[in-house]
N, CA, C and O atoms as a Tinker XYZ file with bonds, in Angstrom:
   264  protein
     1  N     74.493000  116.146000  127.502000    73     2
     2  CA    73.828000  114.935000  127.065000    64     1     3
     3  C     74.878000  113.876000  126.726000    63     2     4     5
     4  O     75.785000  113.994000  125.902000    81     3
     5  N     74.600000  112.812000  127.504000    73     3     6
     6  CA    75.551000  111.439000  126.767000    64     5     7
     7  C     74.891000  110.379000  126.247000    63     6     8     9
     8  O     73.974000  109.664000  126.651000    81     7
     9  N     75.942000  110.455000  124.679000    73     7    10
    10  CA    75.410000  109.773000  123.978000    64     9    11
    11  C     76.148000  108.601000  124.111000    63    10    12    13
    12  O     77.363000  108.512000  124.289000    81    11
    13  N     74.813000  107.145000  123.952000    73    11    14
    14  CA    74.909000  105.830000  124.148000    64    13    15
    15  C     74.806000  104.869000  122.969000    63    14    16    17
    16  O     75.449000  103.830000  122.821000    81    15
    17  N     73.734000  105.479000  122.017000    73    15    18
    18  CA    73.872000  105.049000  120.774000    64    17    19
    19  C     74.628000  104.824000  119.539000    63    18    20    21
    20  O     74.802000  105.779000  118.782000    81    19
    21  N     74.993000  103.920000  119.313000    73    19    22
    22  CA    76.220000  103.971000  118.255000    64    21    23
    23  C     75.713000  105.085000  116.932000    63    22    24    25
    24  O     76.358000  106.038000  116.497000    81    23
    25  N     74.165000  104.532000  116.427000    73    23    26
    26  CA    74.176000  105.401000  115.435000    64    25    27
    27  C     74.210000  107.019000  115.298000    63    26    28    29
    28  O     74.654000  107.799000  114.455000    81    27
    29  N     73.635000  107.124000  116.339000    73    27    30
    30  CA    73.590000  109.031000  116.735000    64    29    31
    31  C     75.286000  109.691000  116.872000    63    30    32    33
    32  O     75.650000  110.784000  116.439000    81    31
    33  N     76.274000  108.519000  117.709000    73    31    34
    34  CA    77.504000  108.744000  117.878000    64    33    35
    35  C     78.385000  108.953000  116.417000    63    34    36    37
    36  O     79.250000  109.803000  116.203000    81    35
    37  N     78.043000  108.241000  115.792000    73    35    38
    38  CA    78.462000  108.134000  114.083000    64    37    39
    39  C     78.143000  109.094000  113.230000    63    38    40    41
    40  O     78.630000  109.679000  112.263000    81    39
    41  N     77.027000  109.082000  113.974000    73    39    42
    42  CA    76.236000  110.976000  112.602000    64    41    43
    43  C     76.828000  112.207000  113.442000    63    42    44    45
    44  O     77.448000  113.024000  112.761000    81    43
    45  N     76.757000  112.402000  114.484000    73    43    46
    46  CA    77.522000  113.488000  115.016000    64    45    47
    47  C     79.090000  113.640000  114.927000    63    46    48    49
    48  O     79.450000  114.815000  115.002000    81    47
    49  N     80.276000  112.559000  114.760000    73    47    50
    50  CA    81.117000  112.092000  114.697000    64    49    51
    51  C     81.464000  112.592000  112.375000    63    50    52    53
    52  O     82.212000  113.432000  111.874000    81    51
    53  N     80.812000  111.908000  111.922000    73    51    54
    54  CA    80.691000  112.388000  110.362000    64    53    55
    55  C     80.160000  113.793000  109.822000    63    54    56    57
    56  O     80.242000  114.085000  108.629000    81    55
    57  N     79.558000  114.724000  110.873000    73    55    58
    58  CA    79.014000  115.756000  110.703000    64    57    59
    59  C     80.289000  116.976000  110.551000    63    58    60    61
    60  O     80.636000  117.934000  109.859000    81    59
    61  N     80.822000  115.863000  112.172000    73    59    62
    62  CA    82.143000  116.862000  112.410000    64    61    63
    63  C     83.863000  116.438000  111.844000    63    62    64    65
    64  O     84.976000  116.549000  112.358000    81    63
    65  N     83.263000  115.837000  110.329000    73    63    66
    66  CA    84.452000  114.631000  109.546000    64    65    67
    67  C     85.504000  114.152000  110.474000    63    66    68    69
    68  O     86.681000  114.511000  110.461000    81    67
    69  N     84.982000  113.349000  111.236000    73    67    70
    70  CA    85.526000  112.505000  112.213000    64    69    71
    71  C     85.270000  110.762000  111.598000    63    70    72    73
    72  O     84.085000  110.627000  111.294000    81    71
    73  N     85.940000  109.702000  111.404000    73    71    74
    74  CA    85.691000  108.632000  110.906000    64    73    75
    75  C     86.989000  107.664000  111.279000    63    74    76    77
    76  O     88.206000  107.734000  111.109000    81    75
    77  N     86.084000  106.745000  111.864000    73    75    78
    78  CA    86.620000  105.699000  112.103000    64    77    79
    79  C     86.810000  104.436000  111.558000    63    78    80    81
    80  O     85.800000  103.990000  111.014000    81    79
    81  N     88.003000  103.568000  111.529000    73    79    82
    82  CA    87.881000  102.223000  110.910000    64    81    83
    83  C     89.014000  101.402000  110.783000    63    82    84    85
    84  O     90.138000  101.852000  110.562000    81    83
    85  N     88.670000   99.848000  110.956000    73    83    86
    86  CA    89.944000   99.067000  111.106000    64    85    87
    87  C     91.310000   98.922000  109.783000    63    86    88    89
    88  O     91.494000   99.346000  108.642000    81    87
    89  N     91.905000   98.213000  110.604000    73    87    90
    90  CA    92.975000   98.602000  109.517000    64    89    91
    91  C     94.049000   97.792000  109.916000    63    90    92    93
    92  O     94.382000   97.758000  111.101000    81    91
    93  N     94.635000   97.127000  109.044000    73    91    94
    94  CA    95.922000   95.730000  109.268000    64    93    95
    95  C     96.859000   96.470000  108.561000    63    94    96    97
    96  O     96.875000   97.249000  107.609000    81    95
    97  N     97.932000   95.774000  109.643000    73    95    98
    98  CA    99.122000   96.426000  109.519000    64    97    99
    99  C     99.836000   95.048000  110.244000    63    98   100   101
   100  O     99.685000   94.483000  111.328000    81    99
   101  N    100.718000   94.817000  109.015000    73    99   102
   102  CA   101.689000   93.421000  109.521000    64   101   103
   103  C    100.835000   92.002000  109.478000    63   102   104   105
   104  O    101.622000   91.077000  109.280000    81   103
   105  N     99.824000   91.665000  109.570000    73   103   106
   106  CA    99.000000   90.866000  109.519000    64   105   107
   107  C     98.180000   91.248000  111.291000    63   106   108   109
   108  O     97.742000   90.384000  112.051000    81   107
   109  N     98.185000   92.787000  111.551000    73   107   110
   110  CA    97.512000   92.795000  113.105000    64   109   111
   111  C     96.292000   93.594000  112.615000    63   110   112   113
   112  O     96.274000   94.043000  111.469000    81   111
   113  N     95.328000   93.767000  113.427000    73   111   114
   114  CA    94.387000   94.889000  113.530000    64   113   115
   115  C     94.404000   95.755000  114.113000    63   114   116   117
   116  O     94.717000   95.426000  115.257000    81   115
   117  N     94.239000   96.831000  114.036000    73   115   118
   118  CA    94.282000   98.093000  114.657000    64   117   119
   119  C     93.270000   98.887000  114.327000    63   118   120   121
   120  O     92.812000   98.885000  113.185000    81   119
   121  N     92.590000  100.011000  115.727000    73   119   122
   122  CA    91.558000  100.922000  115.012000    64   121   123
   123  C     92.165000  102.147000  114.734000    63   122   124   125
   124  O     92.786000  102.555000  115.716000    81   123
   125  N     92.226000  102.974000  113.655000    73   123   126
   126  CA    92.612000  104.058000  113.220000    64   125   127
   127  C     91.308000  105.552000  113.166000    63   126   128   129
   128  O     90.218000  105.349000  112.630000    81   127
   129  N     91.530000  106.480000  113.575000    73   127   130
   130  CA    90.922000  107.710000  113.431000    64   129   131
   131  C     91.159000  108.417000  112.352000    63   130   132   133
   132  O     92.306000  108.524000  111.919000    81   131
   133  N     90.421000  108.826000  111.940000    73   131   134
   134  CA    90.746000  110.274000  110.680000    64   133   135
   135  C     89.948000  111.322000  110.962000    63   134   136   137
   136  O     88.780000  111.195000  110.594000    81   135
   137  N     90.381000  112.788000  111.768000    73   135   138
   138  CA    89.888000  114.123000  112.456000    64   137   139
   139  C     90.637000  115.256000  111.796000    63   138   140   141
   140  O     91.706000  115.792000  112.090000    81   139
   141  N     89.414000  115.556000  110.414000    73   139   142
   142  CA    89.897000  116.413000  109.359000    64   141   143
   143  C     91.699000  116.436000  108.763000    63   142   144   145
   144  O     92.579000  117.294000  108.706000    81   143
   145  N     91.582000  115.013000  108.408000    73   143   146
   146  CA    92.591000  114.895000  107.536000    64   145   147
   147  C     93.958000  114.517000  108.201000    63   146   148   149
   148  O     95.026000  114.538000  107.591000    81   147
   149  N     93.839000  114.235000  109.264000    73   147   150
   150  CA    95.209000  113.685000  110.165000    64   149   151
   151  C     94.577000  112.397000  110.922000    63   150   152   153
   152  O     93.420000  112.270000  111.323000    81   151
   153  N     95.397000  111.695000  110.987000    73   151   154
   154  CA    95.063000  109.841000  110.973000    64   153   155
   155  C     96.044000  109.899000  112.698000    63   154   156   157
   156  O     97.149000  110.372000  112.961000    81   155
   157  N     95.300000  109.385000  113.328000    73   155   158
   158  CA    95.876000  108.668000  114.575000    64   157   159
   159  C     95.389000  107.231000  114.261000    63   158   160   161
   160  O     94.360000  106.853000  113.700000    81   159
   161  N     96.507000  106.488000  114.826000    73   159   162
   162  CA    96.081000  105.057000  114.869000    64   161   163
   163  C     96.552000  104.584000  116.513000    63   162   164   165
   164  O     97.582000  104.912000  117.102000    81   163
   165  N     95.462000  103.739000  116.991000    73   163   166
   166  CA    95.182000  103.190000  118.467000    64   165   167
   167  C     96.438000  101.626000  118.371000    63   166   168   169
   168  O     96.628000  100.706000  117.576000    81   167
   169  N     97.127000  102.157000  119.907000    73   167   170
   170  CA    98.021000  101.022000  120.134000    64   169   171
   171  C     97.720000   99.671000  120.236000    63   170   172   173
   172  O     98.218000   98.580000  119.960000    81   171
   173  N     96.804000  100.108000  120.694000    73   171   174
   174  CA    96.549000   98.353000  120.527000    64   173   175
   175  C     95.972000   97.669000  119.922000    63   174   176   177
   176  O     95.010000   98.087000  119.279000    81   175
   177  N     96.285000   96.570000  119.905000    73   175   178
   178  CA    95.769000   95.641000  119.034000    64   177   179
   179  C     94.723000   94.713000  119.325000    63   178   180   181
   180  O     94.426000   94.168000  120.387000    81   179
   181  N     94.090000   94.615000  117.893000    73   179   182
   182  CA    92.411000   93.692000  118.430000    64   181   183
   183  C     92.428000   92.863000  117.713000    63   182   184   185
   184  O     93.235000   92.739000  116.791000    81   183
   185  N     91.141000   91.799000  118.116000    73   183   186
   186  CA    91.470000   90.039000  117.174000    64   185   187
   187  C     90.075000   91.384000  116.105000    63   186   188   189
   188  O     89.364000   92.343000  116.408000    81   187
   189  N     90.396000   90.591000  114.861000    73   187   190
   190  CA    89.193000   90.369000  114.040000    64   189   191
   191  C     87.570000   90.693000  114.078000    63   190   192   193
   192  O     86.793000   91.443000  113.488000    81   191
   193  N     87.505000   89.527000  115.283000    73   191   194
   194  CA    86.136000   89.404000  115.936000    64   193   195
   195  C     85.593000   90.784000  116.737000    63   194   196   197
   196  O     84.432000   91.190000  116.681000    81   195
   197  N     86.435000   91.267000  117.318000    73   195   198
   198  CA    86.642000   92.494000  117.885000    64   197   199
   199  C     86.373000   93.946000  117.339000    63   198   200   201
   200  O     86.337000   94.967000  118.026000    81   199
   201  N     86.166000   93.842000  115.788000    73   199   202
   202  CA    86.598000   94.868000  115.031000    64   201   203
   203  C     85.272000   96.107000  115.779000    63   202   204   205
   204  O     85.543000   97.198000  116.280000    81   203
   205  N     83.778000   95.450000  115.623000    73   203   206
   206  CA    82.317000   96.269000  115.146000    64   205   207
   207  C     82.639000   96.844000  116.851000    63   206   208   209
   208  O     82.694000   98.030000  117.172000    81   207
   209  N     82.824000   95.646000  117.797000    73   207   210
   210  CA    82.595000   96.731000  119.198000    64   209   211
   211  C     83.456000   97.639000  119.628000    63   210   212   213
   212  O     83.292000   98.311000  120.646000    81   211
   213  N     84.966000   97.739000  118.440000    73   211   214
   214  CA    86.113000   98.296000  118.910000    64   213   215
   215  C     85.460000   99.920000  118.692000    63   214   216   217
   216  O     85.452000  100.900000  119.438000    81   215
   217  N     84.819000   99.637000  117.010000    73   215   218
   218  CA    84.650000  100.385000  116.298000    64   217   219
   219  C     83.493000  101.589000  117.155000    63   218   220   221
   220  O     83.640000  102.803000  117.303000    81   219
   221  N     82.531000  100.828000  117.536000    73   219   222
   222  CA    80.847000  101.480000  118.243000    64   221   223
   223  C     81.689000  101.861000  119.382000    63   222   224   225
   224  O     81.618000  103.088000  119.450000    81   223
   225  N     82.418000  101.430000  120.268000    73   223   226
   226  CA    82.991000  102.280000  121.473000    64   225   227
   227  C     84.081000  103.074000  121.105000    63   226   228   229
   228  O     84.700000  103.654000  121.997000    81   227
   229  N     84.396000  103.187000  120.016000    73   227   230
   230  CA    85.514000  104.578000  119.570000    64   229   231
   231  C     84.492000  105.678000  119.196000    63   230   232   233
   232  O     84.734000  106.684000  119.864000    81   231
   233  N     83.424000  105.849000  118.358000    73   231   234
   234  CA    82.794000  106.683000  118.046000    64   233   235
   235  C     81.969000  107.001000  118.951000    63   234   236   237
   236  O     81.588000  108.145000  118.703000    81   235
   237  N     81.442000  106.573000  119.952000    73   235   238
   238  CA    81.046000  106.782000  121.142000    64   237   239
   239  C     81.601000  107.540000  121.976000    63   238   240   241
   240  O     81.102000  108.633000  122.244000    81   239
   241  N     82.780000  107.089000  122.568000    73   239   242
   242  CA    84.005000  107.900000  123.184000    64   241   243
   243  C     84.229000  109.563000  122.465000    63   242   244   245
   244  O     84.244000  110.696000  122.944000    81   243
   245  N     84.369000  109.053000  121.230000    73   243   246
   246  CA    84.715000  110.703000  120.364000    64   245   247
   247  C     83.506000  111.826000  120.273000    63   246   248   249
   248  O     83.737000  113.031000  120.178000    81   247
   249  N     82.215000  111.267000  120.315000    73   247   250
   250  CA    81.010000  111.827000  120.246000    64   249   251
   251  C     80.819000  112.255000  121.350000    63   250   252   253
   252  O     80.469000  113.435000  121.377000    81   251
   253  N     80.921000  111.697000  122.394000    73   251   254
   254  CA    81.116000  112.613000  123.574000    64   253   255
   255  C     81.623000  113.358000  124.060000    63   254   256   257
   256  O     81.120000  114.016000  124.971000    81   255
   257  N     82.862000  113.524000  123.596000    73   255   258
   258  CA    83.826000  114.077000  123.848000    64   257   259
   259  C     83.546000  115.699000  122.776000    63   258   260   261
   260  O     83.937000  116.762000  123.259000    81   259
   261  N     82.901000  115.694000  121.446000    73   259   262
   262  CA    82.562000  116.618000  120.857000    64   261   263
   263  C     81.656000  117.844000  121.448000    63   262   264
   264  O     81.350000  118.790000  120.722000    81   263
């Protein structure tokens, strides 16, 4: 099954303490992961405006991938 929904992607994603969220560093944005207690943070960089769809297509990506 692939999931398309952000919210279903988020509850399956928090079930399995998976959590996502932006995060400045230097005055940049970046999206960062936390997957039971170890933090990856994503190379690249996003404007601001960018943050909610960076955010709904990371937990998406990871929920599927679960």
């Amino acid at each position: 099954m692939n999931i398309t929904d952000v919210n279903l992607a988020m509850q399956k994603c928090h079930k399995n303490k998976v959590y996502v969220y932006p995060i400045r560093v230097l005055g940049k944005w970046y999206i960062e992961r936390t997957v039971n207690g170890r933090v990856y943070r994503y190379q690249k960089e996003i404007d601001k405006s960018e943050q909610s769809r960076a955010m709904e297509l990371t937990y998406i990506n990871i929920a599927n991938k679960l």
